[in-house]
C-alpha positions as CSV (number, residue, x, y, z in Angstrom):
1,X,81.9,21.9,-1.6
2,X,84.4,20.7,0.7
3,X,88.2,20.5,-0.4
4,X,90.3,18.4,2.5
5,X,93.9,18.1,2.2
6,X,96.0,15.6,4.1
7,X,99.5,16.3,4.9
8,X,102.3,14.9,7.4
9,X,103.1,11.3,6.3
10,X,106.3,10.2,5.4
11,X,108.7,7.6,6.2
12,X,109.3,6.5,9.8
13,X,111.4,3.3,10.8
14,X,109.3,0.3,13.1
15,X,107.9,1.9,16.4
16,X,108.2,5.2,15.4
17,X,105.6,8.0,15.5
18,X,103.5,10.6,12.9
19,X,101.1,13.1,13.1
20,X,98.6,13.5,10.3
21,X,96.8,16.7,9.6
22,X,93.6,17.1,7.7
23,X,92.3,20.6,6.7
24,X,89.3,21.5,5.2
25,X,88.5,24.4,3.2
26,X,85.4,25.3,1.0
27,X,82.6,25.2,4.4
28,X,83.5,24.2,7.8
29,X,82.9,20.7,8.5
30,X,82.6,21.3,12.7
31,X,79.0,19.7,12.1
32,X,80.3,16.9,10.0
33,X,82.2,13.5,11.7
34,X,85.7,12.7,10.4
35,X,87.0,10.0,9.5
36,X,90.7,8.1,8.5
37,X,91.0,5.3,6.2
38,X,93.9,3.8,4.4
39,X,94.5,1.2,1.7
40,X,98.1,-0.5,1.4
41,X,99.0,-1.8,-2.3
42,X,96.7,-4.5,-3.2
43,X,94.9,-4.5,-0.5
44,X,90.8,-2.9,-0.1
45,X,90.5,0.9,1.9
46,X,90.0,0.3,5.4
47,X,88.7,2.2,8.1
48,X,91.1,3.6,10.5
49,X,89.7,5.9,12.8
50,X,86.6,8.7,12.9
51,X,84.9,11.3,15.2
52,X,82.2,13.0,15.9
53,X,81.6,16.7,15.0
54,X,82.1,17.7,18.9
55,X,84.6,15.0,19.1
56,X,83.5,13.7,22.4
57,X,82.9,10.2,20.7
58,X,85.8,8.4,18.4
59,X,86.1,4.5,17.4
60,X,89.3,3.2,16.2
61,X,89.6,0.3,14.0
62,X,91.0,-3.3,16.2
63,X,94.1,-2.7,14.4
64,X,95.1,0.5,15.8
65,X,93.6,0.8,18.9
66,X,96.1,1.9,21.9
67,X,98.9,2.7,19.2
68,X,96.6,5.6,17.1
69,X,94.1,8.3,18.5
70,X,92.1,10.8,16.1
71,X,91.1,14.3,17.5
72,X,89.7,17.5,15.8
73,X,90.3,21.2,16.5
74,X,87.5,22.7,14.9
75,X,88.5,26.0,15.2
76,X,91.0,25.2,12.9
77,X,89.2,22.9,10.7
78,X,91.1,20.2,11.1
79,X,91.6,16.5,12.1
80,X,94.0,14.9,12.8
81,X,95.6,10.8,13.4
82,X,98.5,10.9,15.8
83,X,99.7,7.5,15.2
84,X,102.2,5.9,17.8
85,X,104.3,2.4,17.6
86,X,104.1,2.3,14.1
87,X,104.7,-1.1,12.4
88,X,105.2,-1.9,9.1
89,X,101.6,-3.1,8.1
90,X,100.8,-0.1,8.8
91,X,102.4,1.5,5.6
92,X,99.4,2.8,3.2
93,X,98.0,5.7,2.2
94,X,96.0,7.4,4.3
95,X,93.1,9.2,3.7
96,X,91.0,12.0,5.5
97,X,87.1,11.8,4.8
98,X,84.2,13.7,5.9
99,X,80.2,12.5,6.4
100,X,77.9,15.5,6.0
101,X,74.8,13.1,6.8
102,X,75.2,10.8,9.5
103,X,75.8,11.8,13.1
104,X,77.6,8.7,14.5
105,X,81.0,7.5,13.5
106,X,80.4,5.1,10.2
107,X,83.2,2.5,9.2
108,X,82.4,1.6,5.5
109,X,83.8,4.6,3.1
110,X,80.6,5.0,1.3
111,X,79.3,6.7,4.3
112,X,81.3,9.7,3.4
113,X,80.8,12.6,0.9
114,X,84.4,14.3,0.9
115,X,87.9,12.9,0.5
116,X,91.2,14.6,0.8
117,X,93.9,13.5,-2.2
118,X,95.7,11.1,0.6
119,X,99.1,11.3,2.1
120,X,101.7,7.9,1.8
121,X,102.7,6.7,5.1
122,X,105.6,4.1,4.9
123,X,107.0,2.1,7.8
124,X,110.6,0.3,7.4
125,X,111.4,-2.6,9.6
């Protein structure tokens, strides 16, 4: 079993910048592609970002693309989201998730076997 835990979201003002960190524990997942998703109150989980196990291919969703970049240490076990120009739609939670069967980056959510708890990311204007 894998246990991921997300951590480093918080509340930043409009343009402002976070890291997220997702560790896993349990196995290593350097042979598994990450993935980010989030879901904002009332609204369906969305994919936000994911990456390969060597992390030499990533796809970011329209939304975020040129403000957000995932990456992975595996070394460390970890992902992570650094998200730049942050905007107030992009308040959610987010959530780290990892895909033990596929080898390419997969958007929809029931692509992945592991999820961490989530971690709230809130953007004031």
């Amino acid at each position: 079993q894998v246990q991921l835990v997300e951590s480093g979201g918080g509340l930043v003002q409009d343009g402002g910048s976070l890291r997220l960190s997702c560790t896993a524990s349990g196995r290593t997942v350097d042979n598994y592609v990450m993935g980010w998703f989030r879901q904002a109150p009332g609204k369906e989980r969305e994919f936000v970002a994911g990456i390969t196990s060597t992390g030499r291919t990533t796809k970011h969703a329209d939304s975020v693309k040129g403000r957000f970049t995932i990456s992975r240490d595996n070394a460390k076990n970890t992902v992570y989201l650094q998200m730049n120009s942050l905007k107030p739609e992009d308040t959610a939670v987010y959530y780290c998730a990892a895909d033990k069967m596929w080898t390419i980056v997969r958007t929809s959510g029931t692509s992945y076997d592991y999820w961490g708890q989530g971690t709230q990311v809130t953007v004031s204007s």
